[in-house]
C-alpha positions as CSV (number, residue, x, y, z in Angstrom):
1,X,0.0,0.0,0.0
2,X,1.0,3.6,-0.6
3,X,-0.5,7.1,0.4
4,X,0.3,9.9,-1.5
5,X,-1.1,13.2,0.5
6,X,-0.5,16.1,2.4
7,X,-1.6,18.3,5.4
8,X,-1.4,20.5,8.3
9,X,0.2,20.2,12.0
10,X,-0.6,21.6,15.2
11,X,1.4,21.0,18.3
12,X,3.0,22.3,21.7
13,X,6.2,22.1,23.1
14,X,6.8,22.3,26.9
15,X,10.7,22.0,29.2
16,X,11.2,22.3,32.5
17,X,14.8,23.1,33.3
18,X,16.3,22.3,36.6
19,X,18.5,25.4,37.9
20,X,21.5,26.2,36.1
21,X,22.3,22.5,36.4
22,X,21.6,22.2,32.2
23,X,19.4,19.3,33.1
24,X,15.4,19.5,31.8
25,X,12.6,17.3,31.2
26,X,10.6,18.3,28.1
27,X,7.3,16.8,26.9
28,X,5.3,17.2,23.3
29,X,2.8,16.5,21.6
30,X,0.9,17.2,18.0
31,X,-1.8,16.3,15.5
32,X,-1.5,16.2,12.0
33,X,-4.5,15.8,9.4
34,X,-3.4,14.4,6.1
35,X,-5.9,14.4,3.3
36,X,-4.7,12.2,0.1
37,X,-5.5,9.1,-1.8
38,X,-4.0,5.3,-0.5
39,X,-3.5,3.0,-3.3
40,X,-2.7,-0.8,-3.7
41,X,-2.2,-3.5,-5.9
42,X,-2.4,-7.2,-5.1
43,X,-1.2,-10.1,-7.4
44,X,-1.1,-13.6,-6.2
45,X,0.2,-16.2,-9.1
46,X,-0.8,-20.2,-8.7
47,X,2.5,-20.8,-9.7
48,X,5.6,-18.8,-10.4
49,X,6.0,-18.1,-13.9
50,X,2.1,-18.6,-14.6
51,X,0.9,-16.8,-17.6
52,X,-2.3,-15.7,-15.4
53,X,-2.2,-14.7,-12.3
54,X,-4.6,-16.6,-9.8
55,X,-5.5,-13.0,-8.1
56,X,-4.9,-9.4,-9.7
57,X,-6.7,-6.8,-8.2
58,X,-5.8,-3.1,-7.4
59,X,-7.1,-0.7,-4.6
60,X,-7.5,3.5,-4.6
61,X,-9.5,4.9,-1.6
62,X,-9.4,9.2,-0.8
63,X,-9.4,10.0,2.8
64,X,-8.2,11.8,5.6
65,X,-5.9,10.4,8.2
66,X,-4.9,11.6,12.0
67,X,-2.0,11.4,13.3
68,X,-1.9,11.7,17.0
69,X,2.3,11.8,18.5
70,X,3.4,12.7,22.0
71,X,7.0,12.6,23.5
72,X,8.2,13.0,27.1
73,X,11.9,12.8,28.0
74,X,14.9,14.1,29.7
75,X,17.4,16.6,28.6
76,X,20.4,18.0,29.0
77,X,22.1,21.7,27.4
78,X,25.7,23.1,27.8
79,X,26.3,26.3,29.5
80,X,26.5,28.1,26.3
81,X,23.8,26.6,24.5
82,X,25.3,25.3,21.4
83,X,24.5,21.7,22.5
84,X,21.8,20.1,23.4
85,X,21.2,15.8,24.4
86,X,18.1,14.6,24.8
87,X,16.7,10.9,25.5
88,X,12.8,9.8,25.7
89,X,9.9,7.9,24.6
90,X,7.9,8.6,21.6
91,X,4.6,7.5,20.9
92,X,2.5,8.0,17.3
93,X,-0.7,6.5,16.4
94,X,-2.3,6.8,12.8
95,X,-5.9,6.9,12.9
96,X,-8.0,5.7,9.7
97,X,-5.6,3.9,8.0
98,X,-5.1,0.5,6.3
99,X,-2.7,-1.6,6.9
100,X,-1.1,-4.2,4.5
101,X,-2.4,-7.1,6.0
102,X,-5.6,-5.9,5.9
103,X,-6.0,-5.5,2.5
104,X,-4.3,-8.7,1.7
105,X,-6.8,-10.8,4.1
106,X,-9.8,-8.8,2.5
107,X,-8.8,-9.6,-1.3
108,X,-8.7,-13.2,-0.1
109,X,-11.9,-13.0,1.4
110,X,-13.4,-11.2,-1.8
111,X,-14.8,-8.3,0.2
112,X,-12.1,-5.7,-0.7
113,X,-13.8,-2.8,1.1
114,X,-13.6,-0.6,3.9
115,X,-10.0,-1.0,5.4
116,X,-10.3,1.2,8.4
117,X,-7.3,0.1,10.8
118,X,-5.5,2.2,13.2
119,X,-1.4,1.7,13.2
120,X,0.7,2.7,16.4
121,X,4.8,3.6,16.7
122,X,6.3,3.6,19.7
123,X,9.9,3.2,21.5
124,X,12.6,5.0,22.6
125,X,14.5,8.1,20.8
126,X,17.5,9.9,21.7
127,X,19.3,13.3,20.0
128,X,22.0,15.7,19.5
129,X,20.9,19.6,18.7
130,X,24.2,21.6,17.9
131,X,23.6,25.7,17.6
132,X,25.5,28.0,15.9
């Protein structure tokens, strides 16, 4: 499956620093909404090399999609400023979208349809800001 799309982001960003010790602890979080067009294309042979293919089908549904991301962590920044390390956890969920699987298990089932699934992200992220 592919998406082909675009849209707008909101968000806020929030850190706490701890004295002048550079130490923080920063959270964020954002919403995107992407309107665009998923597409997909499904071929399935009985054998390999078969002049026709046991399955062809293809797939094009227009929608909108949410994206939902938050991020809470621990930081740290040098006394000038010009870097910045930061460590965390990072979650992301995609609302209203189909997955692969989905659309391969509704082909088979012949109902190739509404494929409304919701996909998460999640783990942990680390990075280096250098100013200048």
């Amino acid at each position: 499956l592919n998406f082909d799309g675009g849209g707008i982001r909101f968000g806020l960003d929030g850190e706490r620093r701890f004295g002048c010790s550079g130490f923080s602890v920063y959270a964020s979080g954002a919403a995107s909404l992407l309107g665009g067009t998923f597409g997909g294309r499904f071929v399935e042979q009985q054998v390999p090399g078969a002049q026709n293919p046991l399955v062809l089908t293809g797939w094009k549904d227009d929608r909108v999609v949410t994206i939902l991301d938050a991020e809470l962590g621990v930081g740290w920044t040098s006394e000038n400023g010009c870097l910045r390390l930061k460590a965390g956890y990072v979650f992301s969920g995609w609302l209203n979208t189909p997955t692969t699987d989905a659309f391969i298990q509704s082909v088979r089932a012949g109902q190739a349809g509404k494929l409304n699934d919701t996909l998460t992200f999640d783990g942990l992220t680390a990075r280096i800001e250098l100013a200048f």
